[in-house]
PDB file with SEQRES, HELIX, SHEET and CRYST1 records, atoms N, CA, C and O in Angstrom:
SEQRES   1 A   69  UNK UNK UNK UNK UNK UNK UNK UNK UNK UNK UNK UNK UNK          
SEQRES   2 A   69  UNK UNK UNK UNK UNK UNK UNK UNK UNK UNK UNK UNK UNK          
SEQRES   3 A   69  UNK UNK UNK UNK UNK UNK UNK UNK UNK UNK UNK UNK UNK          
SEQRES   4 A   69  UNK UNK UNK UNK UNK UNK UNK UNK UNK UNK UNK UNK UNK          
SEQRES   5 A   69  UNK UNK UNK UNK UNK UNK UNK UNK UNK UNK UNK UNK UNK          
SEQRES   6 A   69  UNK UNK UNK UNK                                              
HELIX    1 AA1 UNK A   14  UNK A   29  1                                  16    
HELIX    2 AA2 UNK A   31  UNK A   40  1                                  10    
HELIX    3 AA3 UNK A   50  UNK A   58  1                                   9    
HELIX    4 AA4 UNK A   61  UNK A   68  1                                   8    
CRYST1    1.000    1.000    1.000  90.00  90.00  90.00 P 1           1          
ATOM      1  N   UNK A   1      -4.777   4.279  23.292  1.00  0.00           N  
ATOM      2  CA  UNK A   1      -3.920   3.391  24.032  1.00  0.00           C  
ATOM      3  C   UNK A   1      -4.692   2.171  24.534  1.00  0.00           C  
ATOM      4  O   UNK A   1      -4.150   1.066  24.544  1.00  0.00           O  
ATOM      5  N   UNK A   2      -5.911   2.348  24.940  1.00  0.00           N  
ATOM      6  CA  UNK A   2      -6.490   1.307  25.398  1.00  0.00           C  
ATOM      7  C   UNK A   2      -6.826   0.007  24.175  1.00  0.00           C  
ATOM      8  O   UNK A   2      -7.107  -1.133  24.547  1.00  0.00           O  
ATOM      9  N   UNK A   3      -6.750   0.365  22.798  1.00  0.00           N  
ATOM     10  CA  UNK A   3      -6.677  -0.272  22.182  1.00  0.00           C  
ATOM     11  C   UNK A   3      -5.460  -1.397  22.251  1.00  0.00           C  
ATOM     12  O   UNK A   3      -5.439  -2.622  22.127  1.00  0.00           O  
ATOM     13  N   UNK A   4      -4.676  -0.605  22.452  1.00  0.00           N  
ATOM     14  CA  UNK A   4      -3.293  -1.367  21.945  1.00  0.00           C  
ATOM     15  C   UNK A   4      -3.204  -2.376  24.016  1.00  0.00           C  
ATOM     16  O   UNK A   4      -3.193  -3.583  24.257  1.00  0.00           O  
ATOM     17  N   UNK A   5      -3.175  -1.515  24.727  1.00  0.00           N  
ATOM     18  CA  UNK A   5      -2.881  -2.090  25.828  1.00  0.00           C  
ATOM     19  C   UNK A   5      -3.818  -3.062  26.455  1.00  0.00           C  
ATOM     20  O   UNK A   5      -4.506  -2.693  27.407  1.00  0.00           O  
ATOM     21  N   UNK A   6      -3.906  -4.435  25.934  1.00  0.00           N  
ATOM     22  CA  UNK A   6      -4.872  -5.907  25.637  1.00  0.00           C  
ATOM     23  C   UNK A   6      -5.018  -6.411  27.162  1.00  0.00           C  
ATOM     24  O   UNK A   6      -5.894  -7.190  27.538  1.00  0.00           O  
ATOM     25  N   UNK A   7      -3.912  -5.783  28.071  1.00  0.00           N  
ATOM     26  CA  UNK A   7      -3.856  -6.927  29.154  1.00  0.00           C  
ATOM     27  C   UNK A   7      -4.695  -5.596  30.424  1.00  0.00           C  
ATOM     28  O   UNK A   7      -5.025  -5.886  31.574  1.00  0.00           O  
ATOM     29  N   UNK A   8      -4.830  -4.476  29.906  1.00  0.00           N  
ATOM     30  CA  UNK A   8      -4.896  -3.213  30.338  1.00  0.00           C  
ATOM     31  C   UNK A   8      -4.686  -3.103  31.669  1.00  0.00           C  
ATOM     32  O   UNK A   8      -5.560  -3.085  32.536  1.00  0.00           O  
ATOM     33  N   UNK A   9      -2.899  -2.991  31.903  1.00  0.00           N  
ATOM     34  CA  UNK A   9      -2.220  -2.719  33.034  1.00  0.00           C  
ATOM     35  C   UNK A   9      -1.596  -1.429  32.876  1.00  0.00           C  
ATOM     36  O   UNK A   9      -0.673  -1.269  33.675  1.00  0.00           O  
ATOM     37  N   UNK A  10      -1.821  -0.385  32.040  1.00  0.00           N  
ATOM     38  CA  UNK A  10      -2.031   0.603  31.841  1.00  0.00           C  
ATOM     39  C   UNK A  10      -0.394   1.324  30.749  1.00  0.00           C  
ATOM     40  O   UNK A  10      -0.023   2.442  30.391  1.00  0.00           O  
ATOM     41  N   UNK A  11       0.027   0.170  30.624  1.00  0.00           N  
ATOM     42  CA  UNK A  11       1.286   0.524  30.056  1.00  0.00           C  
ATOM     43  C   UNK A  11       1.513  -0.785  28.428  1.00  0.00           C  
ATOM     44  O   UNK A  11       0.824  -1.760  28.128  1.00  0.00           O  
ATOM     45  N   UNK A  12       2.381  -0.374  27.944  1.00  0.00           N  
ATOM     46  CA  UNK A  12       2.276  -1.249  26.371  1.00  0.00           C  
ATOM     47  C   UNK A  12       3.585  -1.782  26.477  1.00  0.00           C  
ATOM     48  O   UNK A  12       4.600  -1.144  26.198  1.00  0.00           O  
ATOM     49  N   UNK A  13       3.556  -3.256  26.987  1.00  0.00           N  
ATOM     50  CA  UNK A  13       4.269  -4.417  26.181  1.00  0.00           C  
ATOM     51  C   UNK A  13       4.880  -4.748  24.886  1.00  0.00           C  
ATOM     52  O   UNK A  13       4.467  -4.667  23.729  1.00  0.00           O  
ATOM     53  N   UNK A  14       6.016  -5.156  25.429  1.00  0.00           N  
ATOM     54  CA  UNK A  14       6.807  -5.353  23.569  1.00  0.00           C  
ATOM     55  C   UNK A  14       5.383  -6.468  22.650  1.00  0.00           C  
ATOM     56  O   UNK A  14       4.645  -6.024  21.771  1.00  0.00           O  
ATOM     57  N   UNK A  15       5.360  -7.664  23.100  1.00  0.00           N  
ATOM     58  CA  UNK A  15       3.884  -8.061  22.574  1.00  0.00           C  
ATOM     59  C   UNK A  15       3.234  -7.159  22.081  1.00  0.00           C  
ATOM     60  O   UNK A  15       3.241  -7.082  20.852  1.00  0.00           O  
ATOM     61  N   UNK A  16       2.605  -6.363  22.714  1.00  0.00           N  
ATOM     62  CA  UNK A  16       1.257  -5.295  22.388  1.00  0.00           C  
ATOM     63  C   UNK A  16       1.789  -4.231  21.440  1.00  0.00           C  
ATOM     64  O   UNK A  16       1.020  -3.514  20.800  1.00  0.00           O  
ATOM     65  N   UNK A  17       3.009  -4.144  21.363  1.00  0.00           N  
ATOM     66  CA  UNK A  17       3.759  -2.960  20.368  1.00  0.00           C  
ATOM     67  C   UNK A  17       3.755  -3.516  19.355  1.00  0.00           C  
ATOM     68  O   UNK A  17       3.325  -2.958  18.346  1.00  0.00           O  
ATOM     69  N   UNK A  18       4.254  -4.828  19.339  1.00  0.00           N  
ATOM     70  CA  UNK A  18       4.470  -5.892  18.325  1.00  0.00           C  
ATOM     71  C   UNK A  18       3.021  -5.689  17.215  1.00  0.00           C  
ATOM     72  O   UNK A  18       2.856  -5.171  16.111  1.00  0.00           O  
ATOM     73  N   UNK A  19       2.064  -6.473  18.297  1.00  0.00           N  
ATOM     74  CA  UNK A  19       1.293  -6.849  17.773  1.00  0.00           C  
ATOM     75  C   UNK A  19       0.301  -5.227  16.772  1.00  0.00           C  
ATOM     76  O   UNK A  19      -0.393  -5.335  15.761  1.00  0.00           O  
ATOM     77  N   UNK A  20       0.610  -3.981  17.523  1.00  0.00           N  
ATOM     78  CA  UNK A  20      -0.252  -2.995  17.090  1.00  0.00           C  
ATOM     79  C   UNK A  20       0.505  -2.324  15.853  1.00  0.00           C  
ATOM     80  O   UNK A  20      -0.093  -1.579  15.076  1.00  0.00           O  
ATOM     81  N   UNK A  21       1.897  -2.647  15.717  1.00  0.00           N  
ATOM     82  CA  UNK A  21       2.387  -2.190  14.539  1.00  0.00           C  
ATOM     83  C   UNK A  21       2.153  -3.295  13.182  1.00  0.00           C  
ATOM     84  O   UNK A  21       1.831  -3.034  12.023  1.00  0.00           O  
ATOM     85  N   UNK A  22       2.439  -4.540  13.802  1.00  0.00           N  
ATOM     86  CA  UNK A  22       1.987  -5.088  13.103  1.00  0.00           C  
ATOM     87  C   UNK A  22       0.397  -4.919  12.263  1.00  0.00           C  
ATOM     88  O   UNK A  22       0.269  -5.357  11.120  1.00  0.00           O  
ATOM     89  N   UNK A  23      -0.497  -4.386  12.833  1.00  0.00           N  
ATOM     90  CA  UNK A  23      -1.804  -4.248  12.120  1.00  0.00           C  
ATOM     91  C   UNK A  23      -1.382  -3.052  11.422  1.00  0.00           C  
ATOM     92  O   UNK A  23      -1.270  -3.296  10.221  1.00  0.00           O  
ATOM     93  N   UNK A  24      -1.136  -1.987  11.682  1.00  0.00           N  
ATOM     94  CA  UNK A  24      -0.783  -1.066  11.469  1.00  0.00           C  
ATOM     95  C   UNK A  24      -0.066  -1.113   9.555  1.00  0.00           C  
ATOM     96  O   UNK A  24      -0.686  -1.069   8.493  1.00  0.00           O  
ATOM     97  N   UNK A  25       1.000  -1.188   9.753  1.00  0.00           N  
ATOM     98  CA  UNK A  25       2.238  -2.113   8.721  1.00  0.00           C  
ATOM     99  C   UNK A  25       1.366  -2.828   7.398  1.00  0.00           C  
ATOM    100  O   UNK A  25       1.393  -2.507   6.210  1.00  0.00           O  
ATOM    101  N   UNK A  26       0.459  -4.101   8.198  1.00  0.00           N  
ATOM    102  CA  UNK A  26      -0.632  -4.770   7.491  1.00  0.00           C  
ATOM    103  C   UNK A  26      -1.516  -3.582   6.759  1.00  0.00           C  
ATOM    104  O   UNK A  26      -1.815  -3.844   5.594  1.00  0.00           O  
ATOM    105  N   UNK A  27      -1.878  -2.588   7.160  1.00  0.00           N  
ATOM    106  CA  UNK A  27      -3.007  -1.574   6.322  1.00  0.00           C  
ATOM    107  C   UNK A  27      -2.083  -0.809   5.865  1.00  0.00           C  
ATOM    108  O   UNK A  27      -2.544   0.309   5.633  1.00  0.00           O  
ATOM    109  N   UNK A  28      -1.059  -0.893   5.643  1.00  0.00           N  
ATOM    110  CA  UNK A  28      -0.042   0.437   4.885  1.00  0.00           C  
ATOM    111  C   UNK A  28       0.109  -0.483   3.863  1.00  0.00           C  
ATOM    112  O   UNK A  28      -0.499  -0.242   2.820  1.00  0.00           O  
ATOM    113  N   UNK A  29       0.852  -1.585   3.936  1.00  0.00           N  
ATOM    114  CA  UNK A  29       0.857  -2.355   2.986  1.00  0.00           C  
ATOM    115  C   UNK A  29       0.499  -2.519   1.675  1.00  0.00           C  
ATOM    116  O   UNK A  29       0.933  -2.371   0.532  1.00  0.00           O  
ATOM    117  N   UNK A  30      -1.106  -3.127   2.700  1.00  0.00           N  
ATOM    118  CA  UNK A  30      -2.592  -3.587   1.504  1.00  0.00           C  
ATOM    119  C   UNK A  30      -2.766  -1.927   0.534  1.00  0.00           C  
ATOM    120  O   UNK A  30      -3.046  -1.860  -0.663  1.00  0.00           O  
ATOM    121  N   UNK A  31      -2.506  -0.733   1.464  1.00  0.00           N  
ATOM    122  CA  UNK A  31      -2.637   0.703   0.633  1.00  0.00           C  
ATOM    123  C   UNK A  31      -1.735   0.593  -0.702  1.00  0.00           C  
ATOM    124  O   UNK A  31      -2.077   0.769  -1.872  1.00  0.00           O  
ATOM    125  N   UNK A  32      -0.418   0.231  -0.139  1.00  0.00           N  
ATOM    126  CA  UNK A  32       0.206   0.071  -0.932  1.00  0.00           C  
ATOM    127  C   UNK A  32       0.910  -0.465  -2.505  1.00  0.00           C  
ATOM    128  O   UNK A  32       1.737  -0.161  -3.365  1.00  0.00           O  
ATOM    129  N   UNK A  33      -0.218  -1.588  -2.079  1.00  0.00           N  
ATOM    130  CA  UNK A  33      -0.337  -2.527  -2.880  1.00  0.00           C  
ATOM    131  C   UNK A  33      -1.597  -2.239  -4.103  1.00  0.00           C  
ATOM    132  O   UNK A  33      -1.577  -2.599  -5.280  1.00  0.00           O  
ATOM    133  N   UNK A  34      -2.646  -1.485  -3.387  1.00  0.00           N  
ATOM    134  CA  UNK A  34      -3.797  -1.073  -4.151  1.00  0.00           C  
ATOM    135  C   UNK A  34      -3.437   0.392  -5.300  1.00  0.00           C  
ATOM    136  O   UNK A  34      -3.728   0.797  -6.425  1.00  0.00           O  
ATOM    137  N   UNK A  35      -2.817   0.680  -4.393  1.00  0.00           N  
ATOM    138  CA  UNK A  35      -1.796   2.127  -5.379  1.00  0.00           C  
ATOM    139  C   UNK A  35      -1.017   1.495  -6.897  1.00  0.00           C  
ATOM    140  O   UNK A  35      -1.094   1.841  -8.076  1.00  0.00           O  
ATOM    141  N   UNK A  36      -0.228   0.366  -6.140  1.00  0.00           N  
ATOM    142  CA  UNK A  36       0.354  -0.527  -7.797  1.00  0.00           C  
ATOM    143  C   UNK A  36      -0.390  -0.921  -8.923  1.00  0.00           C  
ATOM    144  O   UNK A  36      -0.101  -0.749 -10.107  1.00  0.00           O  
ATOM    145  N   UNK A  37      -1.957  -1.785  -8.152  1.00  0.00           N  
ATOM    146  CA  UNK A  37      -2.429  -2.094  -8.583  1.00  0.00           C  
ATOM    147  C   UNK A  37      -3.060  -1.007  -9.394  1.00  0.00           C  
ATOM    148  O   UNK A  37      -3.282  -1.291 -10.571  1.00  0.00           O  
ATOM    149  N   UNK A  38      -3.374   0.137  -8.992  1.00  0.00           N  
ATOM    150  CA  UNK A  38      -4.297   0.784 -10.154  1.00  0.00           C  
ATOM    151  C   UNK A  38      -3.331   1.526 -10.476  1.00  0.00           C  
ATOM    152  O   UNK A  38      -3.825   2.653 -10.512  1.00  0.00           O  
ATOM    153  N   UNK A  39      -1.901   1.624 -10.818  1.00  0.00           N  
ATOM    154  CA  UNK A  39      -0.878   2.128 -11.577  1.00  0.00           C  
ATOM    155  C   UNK A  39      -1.276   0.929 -12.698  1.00  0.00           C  
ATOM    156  O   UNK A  39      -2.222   1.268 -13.408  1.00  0.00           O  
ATOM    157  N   UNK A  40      -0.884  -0.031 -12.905  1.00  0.00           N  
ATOM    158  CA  UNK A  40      -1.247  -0.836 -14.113  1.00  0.00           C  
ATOM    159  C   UNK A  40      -2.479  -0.590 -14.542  1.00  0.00           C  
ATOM    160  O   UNK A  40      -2.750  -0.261 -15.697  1.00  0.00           O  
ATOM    161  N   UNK A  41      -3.262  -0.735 -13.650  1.00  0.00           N  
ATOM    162  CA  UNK A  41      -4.640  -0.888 -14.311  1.00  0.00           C  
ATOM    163  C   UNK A  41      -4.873   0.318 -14.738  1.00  0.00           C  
ATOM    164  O   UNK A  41      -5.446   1.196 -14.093  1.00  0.00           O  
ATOM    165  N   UNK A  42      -4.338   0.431 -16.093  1.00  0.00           N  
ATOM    166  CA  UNK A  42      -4.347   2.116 -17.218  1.00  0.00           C  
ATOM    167  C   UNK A  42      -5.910   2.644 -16.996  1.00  0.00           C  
ATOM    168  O   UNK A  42      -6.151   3.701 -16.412  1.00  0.00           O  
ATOM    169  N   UNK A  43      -6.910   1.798 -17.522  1.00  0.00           N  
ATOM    170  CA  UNK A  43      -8.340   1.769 -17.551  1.00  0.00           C  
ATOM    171  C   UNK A  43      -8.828   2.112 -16.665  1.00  0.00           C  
ATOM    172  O   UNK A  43      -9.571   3.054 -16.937  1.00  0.00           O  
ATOM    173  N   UNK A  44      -8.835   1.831 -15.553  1.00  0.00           N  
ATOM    174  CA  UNK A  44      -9.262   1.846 -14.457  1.00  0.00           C  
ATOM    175  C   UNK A  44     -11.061   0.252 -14.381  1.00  0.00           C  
ATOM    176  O   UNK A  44     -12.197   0.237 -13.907  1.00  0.00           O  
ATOM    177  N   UNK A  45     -10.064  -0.827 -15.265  1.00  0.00           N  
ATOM    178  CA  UNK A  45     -11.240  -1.545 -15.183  1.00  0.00           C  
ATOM    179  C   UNK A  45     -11.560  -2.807 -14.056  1.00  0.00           C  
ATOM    180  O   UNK A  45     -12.511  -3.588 -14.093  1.00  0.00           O  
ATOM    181  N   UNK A  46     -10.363  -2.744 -12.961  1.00  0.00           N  
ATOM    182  CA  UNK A  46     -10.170  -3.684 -11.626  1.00  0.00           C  
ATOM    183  C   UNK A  46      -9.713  -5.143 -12.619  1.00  0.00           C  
ATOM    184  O   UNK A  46     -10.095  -6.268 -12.296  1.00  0.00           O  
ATOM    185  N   UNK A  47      -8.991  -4.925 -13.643  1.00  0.00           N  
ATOM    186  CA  UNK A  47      -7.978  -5.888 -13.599  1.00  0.00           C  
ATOM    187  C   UNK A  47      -7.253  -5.552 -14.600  1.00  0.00           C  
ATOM    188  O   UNK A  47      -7.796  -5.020 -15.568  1.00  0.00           O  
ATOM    189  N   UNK A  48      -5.841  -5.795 -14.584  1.00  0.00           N  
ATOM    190  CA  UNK A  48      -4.417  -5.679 -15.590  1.00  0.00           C  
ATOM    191  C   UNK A  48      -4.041  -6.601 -16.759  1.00  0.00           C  
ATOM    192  O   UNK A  48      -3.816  -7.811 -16.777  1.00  0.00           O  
ATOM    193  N   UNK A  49      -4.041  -5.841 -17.555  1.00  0.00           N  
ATOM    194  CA  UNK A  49      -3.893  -6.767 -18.955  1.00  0.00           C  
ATOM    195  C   UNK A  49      -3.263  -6.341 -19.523  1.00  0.00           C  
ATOM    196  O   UNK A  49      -3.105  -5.120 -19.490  1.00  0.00           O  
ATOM    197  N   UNK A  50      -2.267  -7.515 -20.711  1.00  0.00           N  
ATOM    198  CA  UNK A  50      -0.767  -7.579 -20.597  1.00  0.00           C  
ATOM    199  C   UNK A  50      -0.861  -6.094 -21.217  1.00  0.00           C  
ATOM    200  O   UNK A  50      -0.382  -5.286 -20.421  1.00  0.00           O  
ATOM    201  N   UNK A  51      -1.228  -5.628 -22.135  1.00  0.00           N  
ATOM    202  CA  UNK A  51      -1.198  -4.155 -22.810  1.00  0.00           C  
ATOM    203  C   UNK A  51      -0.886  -3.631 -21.937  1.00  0.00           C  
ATOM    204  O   UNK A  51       0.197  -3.054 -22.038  1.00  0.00           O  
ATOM    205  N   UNK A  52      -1.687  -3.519 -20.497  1.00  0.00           N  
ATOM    206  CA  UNK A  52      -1.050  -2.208 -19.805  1.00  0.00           C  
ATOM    207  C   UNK A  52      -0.006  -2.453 -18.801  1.00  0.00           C  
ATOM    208  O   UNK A  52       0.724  -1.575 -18.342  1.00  0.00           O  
ATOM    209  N   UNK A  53       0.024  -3.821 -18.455  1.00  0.00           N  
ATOM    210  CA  UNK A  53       1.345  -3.709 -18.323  1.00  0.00           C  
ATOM    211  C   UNK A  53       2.638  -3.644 -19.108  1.00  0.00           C  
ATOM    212  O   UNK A  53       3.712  -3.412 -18.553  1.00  0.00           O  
ATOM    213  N   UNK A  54       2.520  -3.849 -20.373  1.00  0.00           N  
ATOM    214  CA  UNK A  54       3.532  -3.967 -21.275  1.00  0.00           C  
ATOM    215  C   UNK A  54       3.553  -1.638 -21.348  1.00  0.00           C  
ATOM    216  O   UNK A  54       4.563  -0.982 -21.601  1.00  0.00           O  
ATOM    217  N   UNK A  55       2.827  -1.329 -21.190  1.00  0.00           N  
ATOM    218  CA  UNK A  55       2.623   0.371 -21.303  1.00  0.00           C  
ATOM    219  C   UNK A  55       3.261   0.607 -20.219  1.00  0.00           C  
ATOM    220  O   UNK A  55       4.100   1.493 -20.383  1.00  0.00           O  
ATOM    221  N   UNK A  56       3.193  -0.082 -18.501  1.00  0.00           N  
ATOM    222  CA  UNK A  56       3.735   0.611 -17.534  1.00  0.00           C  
ATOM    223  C   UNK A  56       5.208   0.124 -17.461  1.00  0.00           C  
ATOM    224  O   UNK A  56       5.928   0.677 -16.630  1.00  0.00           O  
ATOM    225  N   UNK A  57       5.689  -0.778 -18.182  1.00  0.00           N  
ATOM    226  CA  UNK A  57       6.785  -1.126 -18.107  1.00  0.00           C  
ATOM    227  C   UNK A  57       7.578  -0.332 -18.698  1.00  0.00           C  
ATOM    228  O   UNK A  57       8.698  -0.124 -18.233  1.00  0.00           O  
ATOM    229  N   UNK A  58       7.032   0.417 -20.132  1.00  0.00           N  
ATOM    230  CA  UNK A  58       7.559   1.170 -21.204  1.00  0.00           C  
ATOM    231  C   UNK A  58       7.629   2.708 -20.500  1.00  0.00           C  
ATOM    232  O   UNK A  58       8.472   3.586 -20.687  1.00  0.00           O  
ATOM    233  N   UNK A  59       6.617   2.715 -19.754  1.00  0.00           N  
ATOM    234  CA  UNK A  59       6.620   4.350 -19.432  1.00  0.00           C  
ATOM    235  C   UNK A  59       6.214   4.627 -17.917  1.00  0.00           C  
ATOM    236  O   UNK A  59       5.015   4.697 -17.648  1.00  0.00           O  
ATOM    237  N   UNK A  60       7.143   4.783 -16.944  1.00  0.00           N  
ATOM    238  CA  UNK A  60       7.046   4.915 -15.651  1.00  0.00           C  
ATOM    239  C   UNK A  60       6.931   6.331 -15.217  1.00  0.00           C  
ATOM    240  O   UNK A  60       7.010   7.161 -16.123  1.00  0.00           O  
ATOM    241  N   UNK A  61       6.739   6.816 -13.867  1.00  0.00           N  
ATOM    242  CA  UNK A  61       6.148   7.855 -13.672  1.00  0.00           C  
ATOM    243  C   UNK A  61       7.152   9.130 -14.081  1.00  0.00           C  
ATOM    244  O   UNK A  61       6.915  10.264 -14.498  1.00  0.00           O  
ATOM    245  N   UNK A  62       8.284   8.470 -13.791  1.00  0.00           N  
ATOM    246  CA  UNK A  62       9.094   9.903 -14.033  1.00  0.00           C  
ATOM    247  C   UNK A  62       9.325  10.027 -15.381  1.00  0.00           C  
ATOM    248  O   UNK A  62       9.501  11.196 -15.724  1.00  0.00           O  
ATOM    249  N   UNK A  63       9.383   9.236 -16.230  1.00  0.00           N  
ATOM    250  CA  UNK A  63       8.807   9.820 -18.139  1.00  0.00           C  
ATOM    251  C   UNK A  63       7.402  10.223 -18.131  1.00  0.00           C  
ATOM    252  O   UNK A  63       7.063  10.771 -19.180  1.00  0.00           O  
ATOM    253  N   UNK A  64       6.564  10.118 -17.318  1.00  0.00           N  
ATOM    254  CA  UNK A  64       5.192  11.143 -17.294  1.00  0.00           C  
ATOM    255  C   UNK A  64       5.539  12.453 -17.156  1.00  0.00           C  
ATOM    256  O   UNK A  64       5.579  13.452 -17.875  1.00  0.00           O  
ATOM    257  N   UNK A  65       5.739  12.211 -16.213  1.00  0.00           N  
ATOM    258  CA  UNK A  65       6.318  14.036 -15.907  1.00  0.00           C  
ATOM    259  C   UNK A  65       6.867  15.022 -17.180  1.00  0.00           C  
ATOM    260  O   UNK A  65       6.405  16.024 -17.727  1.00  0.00           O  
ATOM    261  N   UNK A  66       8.015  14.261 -17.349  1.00  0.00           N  
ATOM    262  CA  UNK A  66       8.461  14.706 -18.557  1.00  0.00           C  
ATOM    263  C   UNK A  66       7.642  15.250 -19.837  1.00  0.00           C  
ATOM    264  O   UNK A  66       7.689  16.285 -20.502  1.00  0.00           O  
ATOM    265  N   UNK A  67       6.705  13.819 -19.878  1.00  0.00           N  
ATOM    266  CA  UNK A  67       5.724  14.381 -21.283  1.00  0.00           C  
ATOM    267  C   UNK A  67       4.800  15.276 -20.711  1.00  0.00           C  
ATOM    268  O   UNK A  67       4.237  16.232 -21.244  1.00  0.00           O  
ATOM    269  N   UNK A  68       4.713  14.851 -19.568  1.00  0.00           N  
ATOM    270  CA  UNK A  68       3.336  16.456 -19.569  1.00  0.00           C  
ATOM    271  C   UNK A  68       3.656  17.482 -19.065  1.00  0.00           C  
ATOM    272  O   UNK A  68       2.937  18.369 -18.605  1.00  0.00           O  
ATOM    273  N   UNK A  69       5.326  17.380 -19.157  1.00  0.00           N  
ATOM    274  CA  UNK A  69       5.319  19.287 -19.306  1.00  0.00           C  
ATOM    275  C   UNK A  69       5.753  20.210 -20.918  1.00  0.00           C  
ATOM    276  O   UNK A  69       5.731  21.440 -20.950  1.00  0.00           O  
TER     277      UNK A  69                                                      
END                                                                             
């Protein structure tokens, strides 16, 4: 709490709620975004090329499933 409570009057402000979900939100995000990113990136070589995206377009997770059972 003491993180979030900036003005530390011992209680959390719409501001301070604001502002701590907001960081919060911001690192779920960027997770989020890094998860996509190495869904394309087939290789695992830190960048996407049209092949594999033209592969993730063709075959998404729930036709994985499928083939590997």
């Amino acid at each position: 709490m003491d993180n979030i409570d900036v003005n530390g009057n011992s209680r959390i402000d719409y501001e301070e709620f604001l502002a701590a979900t907001l960081a919060y939100n911001k690192l779920n995000r960027e997770d989020n975004m890094m998860e996509a990113f190495k869904f394309f990136d087939v290789a695992g070589s830190g960048f996407i090329t049209k092949q594999e995206i033209l592969v993730r377009a063709r075959v998404g997770p729930a036709q994985e499933l499928v083939s590997a059972s």
